[in-house]
ROFITOR-667245 format. One record per residue (C-alpha): residue number from 0; x, y, z. Coordinates in steps of 0.02 Angstrom, whole numbers, m for minus. Example, Ala and Ser with C-alpha at 12.3 -4.5 7.8 and 13.67 -1.06 7.14 Angstrom:
BEGIN
<0, <615, m225, 390>>
<1, <684, m53, 357>>
! end
This chain:
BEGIN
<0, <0, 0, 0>>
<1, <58, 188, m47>>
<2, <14, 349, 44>>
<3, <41, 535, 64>>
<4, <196, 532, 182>>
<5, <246, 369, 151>>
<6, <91, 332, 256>>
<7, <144, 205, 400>>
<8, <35, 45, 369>>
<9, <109, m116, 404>>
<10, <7, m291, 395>>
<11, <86, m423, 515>>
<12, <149, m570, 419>>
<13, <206, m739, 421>>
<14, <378, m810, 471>>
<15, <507, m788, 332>>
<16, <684, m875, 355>>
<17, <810, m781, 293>>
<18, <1001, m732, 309>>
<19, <1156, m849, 339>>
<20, <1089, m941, 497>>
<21, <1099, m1124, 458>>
<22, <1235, m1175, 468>>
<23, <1287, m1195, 263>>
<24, <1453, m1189, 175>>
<25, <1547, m1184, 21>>
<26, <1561, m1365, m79>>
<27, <1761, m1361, m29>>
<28, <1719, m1340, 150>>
<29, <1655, m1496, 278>>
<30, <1482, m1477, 371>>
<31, <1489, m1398, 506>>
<32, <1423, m1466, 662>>
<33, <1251, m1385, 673>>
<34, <1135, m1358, 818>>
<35, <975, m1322, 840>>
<36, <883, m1153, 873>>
<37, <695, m1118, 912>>
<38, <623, m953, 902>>
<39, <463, m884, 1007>>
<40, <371, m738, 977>>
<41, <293, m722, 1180>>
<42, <249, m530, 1211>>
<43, <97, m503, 1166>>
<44, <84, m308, 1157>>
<45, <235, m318, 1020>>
<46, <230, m314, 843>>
<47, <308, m456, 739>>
<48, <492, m454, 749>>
<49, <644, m470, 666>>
<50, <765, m601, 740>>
<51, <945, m534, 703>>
<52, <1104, m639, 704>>
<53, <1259, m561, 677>>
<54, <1175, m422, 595>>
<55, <1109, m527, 454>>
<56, <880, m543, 491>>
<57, <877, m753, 524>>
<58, <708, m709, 552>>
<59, <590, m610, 468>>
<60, <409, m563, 550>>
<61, <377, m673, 690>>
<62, <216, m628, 750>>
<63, <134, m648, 933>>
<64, <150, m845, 962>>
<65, <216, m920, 815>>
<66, <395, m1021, 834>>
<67, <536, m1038, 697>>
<68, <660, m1156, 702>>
<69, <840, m1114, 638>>
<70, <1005, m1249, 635>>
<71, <1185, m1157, 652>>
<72, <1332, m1186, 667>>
<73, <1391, m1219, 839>>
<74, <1468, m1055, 915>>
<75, <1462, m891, 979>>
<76, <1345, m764, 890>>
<77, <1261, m586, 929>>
<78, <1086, m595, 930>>
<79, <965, m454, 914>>
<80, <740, m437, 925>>
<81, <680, m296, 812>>
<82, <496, m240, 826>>
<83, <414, m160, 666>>
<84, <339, m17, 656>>
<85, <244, 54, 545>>
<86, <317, 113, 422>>
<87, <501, 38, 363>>
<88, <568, 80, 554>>
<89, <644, m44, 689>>
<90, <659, m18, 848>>
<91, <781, m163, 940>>
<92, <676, m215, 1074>>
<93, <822, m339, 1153>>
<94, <1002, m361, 1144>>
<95, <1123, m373, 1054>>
<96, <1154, m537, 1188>>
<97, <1313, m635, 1152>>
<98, <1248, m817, 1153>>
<99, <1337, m974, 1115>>
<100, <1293, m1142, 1037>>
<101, <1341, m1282, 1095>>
<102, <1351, m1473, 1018>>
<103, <1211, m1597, 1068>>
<104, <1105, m1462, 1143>>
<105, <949, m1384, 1084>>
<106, <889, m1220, 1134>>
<107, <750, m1102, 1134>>
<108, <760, m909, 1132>>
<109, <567, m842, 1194>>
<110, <531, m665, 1198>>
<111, <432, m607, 1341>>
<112, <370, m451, 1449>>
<113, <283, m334, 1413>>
<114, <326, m194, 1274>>
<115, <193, m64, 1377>>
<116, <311, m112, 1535>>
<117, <449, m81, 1462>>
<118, <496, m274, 1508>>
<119, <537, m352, 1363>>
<120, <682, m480, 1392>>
<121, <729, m671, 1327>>
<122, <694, m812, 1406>>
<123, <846, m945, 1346>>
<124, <833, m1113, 1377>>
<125, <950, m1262, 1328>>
<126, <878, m1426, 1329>>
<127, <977, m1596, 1310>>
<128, <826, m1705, 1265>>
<129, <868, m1825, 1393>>
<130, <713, m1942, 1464>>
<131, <677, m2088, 1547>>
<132, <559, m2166, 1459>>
<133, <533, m2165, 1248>>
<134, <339, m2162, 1270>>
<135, <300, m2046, 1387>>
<136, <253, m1889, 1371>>
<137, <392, m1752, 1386>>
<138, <362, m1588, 1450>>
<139, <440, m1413, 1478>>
<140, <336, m1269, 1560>>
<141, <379, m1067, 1559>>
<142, <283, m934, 1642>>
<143, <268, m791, 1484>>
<144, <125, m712, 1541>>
<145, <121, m544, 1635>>
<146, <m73, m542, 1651>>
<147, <m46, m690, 1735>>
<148, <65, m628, 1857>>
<149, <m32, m476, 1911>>
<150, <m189, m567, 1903>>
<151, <m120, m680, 2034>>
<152, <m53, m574, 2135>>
<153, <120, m660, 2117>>
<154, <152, m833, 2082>>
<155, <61, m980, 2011>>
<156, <m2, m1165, 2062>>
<157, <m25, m1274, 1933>>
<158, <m112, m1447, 1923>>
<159, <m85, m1570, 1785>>
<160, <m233, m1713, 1830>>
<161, <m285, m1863, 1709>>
<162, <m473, m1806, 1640>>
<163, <m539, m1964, 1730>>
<164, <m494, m1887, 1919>>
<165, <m629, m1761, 1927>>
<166, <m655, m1582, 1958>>
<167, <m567, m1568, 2132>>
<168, <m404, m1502, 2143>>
<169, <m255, m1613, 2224>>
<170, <m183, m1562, 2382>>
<171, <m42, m1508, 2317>>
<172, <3, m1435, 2120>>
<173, <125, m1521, 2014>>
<174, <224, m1360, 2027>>
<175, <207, m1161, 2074>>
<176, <323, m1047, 1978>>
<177, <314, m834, 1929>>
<178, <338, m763, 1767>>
<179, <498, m780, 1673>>
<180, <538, m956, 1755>>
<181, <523, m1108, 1710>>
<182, <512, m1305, 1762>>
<183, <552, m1478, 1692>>
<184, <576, m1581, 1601>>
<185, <430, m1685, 1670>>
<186, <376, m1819, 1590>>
<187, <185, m1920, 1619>>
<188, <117, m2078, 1534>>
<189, <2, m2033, 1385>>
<190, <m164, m1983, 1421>>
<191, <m306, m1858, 1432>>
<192, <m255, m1719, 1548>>
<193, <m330, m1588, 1635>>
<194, <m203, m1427, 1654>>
<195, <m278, m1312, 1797>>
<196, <m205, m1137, 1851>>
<197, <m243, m1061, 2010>>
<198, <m140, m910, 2122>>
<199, <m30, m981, 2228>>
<200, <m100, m1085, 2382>>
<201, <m260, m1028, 2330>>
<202, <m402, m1150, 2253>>
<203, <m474, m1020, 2170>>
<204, <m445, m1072, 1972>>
<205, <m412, m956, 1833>>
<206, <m371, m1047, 1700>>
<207, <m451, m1231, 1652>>
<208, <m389, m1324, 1500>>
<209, <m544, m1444, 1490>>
<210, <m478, m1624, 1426>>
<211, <m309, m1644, 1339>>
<212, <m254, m1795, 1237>>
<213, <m65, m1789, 1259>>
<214, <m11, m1938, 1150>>
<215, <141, m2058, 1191>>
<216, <329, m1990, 1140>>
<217, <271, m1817, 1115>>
<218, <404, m1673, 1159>>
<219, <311, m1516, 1208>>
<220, <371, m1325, 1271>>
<221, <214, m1255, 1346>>
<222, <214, m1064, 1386>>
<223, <79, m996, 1495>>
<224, <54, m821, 1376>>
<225, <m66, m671, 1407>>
<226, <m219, m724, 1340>>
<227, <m281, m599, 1211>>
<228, <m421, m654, 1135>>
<229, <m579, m661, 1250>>
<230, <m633, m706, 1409>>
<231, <m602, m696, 1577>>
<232, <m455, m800, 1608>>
<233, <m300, m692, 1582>>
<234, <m183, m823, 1541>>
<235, <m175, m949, 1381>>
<236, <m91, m1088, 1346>>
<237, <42, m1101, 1193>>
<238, <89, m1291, 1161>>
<239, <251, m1298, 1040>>
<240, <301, m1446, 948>>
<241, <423, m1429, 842>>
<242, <396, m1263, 743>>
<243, <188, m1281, 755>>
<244, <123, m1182, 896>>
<245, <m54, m1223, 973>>
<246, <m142, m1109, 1090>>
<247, <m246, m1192, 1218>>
<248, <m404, m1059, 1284>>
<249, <m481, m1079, 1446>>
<250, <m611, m1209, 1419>>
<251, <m738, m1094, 1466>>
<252, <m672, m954, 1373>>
<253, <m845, m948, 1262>>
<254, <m867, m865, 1085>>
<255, <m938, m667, 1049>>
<256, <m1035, m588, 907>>
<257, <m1085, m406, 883>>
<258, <m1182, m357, 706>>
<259, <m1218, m204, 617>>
<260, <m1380, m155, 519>>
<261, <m1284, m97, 339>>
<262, <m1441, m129, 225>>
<263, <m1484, 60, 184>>
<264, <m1646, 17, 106>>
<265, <m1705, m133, 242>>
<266, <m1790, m39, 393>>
<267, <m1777, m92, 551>>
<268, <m1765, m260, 575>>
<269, <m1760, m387, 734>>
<270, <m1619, m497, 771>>
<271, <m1664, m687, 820>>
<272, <m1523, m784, 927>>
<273, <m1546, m974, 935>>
<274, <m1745, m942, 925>>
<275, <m1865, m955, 763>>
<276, <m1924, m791, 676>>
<277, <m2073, m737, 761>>
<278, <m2029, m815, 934>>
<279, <m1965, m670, 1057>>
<280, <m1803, m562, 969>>
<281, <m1638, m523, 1065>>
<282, <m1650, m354, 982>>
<283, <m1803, m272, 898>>
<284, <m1812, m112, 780>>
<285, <m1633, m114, 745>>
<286, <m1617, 42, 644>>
<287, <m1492, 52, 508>>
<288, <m1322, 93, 557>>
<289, <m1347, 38, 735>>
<290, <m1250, m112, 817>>
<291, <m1293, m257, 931>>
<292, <m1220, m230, 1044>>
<293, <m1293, m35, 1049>>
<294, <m1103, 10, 1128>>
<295, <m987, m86, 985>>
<296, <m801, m54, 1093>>
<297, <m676, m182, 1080>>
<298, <m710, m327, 1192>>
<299, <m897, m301, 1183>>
<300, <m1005, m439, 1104>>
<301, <m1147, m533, 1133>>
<302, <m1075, m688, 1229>>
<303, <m1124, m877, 1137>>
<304, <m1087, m1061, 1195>>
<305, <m971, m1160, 1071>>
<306, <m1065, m1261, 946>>
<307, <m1191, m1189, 825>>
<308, <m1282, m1026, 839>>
<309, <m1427, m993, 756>>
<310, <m1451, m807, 683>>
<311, <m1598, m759, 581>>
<312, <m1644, m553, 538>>
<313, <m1819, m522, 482>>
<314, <m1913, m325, 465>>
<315, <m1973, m295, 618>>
<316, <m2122, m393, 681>>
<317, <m2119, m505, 531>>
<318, <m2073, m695, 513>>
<319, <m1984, m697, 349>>
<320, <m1810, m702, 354>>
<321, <m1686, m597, 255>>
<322, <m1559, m686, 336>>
<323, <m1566, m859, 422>>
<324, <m1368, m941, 469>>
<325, <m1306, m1068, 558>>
<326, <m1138, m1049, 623>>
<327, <m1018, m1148, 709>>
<328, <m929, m1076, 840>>
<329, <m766, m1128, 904>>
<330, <m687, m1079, 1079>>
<331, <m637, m905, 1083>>
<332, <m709, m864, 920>>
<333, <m740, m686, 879>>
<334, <m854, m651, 727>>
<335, <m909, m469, 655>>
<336, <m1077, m483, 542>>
<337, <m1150, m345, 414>>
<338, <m1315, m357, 368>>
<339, <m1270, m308, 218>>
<340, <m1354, m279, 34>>
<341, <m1493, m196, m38>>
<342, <m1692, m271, m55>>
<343, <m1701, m231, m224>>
<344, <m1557, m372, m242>>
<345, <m1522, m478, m95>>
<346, <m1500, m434, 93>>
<347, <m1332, m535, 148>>
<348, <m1219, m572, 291>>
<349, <m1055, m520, 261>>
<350, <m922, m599, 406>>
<351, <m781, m553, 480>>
<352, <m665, m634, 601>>
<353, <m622, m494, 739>>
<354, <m439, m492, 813>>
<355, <m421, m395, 979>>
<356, <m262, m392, 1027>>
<357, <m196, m213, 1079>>
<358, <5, m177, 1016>>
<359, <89, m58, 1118>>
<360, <185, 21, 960>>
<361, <40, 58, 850>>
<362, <m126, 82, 822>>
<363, <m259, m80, 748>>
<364, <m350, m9, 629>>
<365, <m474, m114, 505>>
<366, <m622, m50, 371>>
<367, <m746, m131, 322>>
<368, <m814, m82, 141>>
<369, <m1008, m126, 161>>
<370, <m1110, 7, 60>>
<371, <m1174, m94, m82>>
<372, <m1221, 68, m172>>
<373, <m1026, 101, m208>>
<374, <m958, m70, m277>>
<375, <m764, 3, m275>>
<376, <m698, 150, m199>>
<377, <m534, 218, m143>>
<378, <m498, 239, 42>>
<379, <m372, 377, 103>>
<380, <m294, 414, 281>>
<381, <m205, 569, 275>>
<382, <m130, 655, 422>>
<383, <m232, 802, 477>>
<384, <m153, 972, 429>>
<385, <m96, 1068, 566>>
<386, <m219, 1204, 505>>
<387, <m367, 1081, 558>>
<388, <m465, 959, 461>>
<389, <m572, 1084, 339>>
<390, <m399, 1111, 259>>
<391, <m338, 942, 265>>
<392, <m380, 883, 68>>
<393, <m332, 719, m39>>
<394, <m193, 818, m134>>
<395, <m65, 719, m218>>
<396, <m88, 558, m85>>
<397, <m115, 387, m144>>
<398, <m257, 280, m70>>
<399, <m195, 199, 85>>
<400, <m351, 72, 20>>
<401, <m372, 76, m196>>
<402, <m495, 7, m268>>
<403, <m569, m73, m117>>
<404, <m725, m190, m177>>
<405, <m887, m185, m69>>
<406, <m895, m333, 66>>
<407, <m724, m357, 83>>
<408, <m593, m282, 238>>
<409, <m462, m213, 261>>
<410, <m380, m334, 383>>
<411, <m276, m247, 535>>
<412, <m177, m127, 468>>
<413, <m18, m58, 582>>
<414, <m40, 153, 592>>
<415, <72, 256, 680>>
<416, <m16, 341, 829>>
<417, <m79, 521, 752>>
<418, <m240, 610, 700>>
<419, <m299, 560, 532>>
<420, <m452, 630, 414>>
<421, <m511, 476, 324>>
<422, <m581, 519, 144>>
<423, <m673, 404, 47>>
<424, <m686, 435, m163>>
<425, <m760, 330, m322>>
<426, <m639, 252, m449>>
<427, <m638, 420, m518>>
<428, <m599, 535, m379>>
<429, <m765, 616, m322>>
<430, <m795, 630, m134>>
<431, <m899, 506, m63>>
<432, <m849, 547, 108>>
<433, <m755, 639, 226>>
<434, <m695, 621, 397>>
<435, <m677, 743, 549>>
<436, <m530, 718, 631>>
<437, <m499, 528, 699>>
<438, <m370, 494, 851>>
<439, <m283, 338, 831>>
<440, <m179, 300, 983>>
<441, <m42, 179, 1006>>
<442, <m105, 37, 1101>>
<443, <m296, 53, 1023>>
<444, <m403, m61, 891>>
<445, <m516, 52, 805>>
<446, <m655, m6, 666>>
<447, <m743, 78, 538>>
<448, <m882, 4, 423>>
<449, <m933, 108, 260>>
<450, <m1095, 127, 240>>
<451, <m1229, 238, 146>>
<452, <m1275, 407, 212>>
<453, <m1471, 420, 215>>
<454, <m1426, 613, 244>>
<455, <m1393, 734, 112>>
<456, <m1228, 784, 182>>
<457, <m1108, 656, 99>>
<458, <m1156, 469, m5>>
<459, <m1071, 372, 116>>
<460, <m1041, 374, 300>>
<461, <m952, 249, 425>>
<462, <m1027, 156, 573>>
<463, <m875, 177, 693>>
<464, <m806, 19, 804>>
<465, <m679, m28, 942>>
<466, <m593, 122, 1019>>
<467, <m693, 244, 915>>
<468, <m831, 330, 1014>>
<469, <m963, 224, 946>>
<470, <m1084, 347, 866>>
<471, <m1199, 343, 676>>
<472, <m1129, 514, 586>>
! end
C-alpha cells in the first residue's frame, strides 16, 4: 500500500527464514556441526519481529505466538529482537546478547514481557533431550505471561490431573512458579489431561484447560502467555512442537458476536439468537447503522456457547427471514456480521473474524467496505493538517485502500499513533466521504464500516467500532 507521507501501514505477516543462519558452506568446505535453534514470539503487546544474528535478519516477521526453528553452526553469535513499526522503522527491542551454541544441545530463545512495561527480555533455555522413558510424554513449562502474574497477585499453582480424576483439585500442584521461570523436564504416561491454574496456595482457578489428549513420545514447550483473545481468564496456553504452535483457551473461554444493520434500504429489523423468527427477538427495531451490541467497543459482544448458533434477521415484527445462518462456533471465536445488501437485490451477511489484541507500538486499525451502493472505492488516511481538518484535502496522496470492492476488509492494518481525516472517493476521484478528525492512539483497535449516508450531507458514511466513540454520523 502507498500513501501521502509514506503513510505508515504495516500488515503483520508470516515467518520468513532468511540470512546466513543455518549452518551452510561452500562445496570445498566440511559440514559444520550444526545445532538447533527455536524461536518464540511471547509478548503479546509487540509487533512481529525481526530475529537478528550477527547483523544478518535469520528471522523475518515473527508474529505474537508463532515459533521458527533455525540450525547453526555451533558457536558464539550476537543476537538481536527488532519490533516493526509502521512504516520501514525498527526499533531493537532486546540485545544485542552474546549467546553461544553448543554441540548436542537444543535451545529455545522466547521473547517475553511486556513492550507497555517496558519489560521485554529473553527467556533462553538449553535442553539436552534427555528422558527416561521413549513413550512418555515429555514436557517443559515457562511462565510468559504478565497478566498472569498480576492477576495472581504473584506466583502460580498449577495442576496437571488425568481427565478421569474429577473436578477437585489435588492437595498439592504439580508445581508453582512466577513469570519468566520455568520447570522440567517432566515427563507423564500418555493420556487425557486436565491442566488447571490457580494463584498460589489458593483454590481459586483461573485458568481450566478442559480435557487434553497428550499422546505417547510427544516433546512439548508449553508457555503460559497473556491471553488476548476473549474471556475472563488472563492467561493462555501455547503448546510448541516442533515449529507448530497451538494455543490452548480456557475451556470456558466462550465465543462473541456483535452485528451491524448496513442494509440502507431494509428498515428496522429484529435480530433472532438461537430462536425461530417470530418467537421473542434479542433485539427489535434495529435501525440502520446501529449495532448489537448498541455500545460496539472492543471486547464487547454478545457472549455464545461453542457449537452452533442460530441467527436469523427479519423486518421488524415479521417472520420472513432476510437472513437465516447457522454458524459454528469454536472456543474463543470472535465473529463481526454486516447485514449487508440492498432489497431490491439480496440482503446478505457479510463476516468477519475480529482480532483484539492491543500492540503497544501502534494503532489496529481495520475497514470494512459494506455500502453496496458504491461497488469500489478508494480509501485515504491522511494526516490532519496542522491548520485543522477543513484544510486537510486528498492532494497528491495515494489511497492507503485503492480500489477497495464492497464486502471485503481491510484486515488490521499497523498506523502510527496520530490524528488522521479519512476520505473516501469513487474510482474516479469524487468525494464520497469525509472524515472529521480521527485519534488513533498507540495501544488502540479502532473499526470503521462504510456505509450509505441516508442524509444529504455526503453518499457514504461509516458506522465507527472498537476504540472509536461508537456513534452513527
Amino acid at each position: 500500500m502507498t500513501s501521502k507521507y509514506a503513510l505508515p501501514l504495516v500488515v503483520a505477516g508470516s515467518i520468513v527464514l532468511a540470512g546466513c543462519f543455518d549452518g551452510s558452506s561452500s562445496s570445498s568446505d566440511p559440514a559444520p556441526i550444526t545445532t538447533q535453534v527455536r524461536v518464540i514470539h511471547g509478548v503479546s503487546d509487540a509487533p512481529a519481529v525481526n530475529v537478528g544474528i550477527d547483523g544478518d535478519v535469520a528471522v523475518a516477521g515473527a508474529d505474537f505466538k508463532q515459533a521458527a526453528i533455525l540450525n547453526p553452526a555451533v558457536g558464539s553469535y550476537s543476537v538481536t529482537v527488532d519490533g516493526l513499526l509502521p512504516g520501514s522503522e525498527t526499533v531493537t527491542v532486546i540485545g544485542p546478547a552474546d549467546l553461544t551454541f553448543e554441540e548436542g544441545i537444543k535451545y529455545d530463545i522466547i521473547a517475553s514481557g511486556s513492550v507497555g512495561a517496558d519489560t521485554v527480555a529473553p527467556i533462553v533455555l538449553s535442553d539436552n533431550g534427555e528422558r527416561s522413558d521413549p513413550g512418555s510424554v515429555r514436557l517443559r513449562v515457562a511462565h510468559l505471561s504478565p497478566d498472569a502474574q498480576q492477576a495472581a497477585g504473584g506466583a502460580v499453582d498449577v495442576y496437571l490431573t488425568p481427565a478421569s480424576a474429577g473436578d477437585a483439585l489435588p492437595a498439592d500442584p504439580n508445581f508453582s512458579f512466577s513469570f519468566g521461570e520455568n520447570v522440567g523436564p517432566l515427563e507423564v504416561g500418555a493420556d487425557t489431561y486436565r491442566i488447571r491454574v490457580t494463584p498460589e496456595n489458593s483454590d481459586v482457578v483461573v485458568y481450566d484447560s478442559g480435557d487434553v489428549p497428550l499422546a505417547s513420545g510427544a516433546d512439548l514447550l508449553v508457555g503460559a502467555i497473556d491471553n488476548a483473545v476473549f474471556g475472563d481468564s488472563p492467561v493462555s496456553l501455547l503448546v510448541i512442537d516442533g515449529s507448530e504452535a497451538l494455543e490452548l483457551l480456557d475451556a470456558n473461554t466462550g465465543a462473541g458476536l456483535r452485528a451491524a444493520h448496513n442494509s440502507s434500504d431494509a428498515g428496522d429489523v429484529d435480530v433472532y439468537l438461537n430462536t425461530e423468527p417470530g418467537g421473542t427477538p434479542a433485539v427489535t427495531a434495529l435501525a440502520f447503522g446501529e449495532t448489537v451490541p448498541a455500545v460496539a467497543s472492543t471486547g464487547s459482544y454478545v457472549g455464545l456457547e461453542v457449537g452452533e448458533n442460530r441467527l436469523a434477521i427479519t423486518a421488524t415484527g415479521g417472520t420472513d427471514a432476510v437472513i437465516d445462518e447457522t454458524i459454528d462456533f469454536a472456543n474463543g471465536q470472535l465473529l463481526t456480521i454486516l447485514a449487508a445488501g440492498s432489497t431490491s437485490t439480496a440482503i446478505e451477511p457479510l463476516v468477519f473474524p475480529d482480532d483484539n489484541r492491543r500492540i503497544a507500538t501502534a494503532a489496529k486499525l481495520r475497514v470494512i467496505h459494506g455500502a453496496v451502493e458504491a461497488p469500489l472505492v478508494n480509501v485515504y488516511l491522511v494526516p490532519t493538517a496542522d491548520t485543522g481538518v477543513v484544510d486537510t484535502v486528498i492532494g497528491n496522496a495515494e489511497p492507503a485502500l485503492p480500489a477497495f470492492e464492497y464486502g471485503n476488509s481491510s484486515g488490521y492494518l499497523q498506523v502510527a499513533a496520530d490524528e488522521y481525516v479519512v476520505f473516501v472517493t469513487d474510482p474516479d476521484g469524487n468525494e464520497l466521504f469525509k472524515s472529521g478528525s480521527l485519534t488513533l492512539e498507540a495501544g488502540g483497535v479502532y473499526g470503521a464500516v462504510a456505509r450509505a449516508n441516508l442524509d444529504a450531507a455526503s453518499v457514504a458514511t461509516v458506522t465507527l467500532l472498537d476504540d472509536f466513540i461508537p456513534q452513527s454520523n
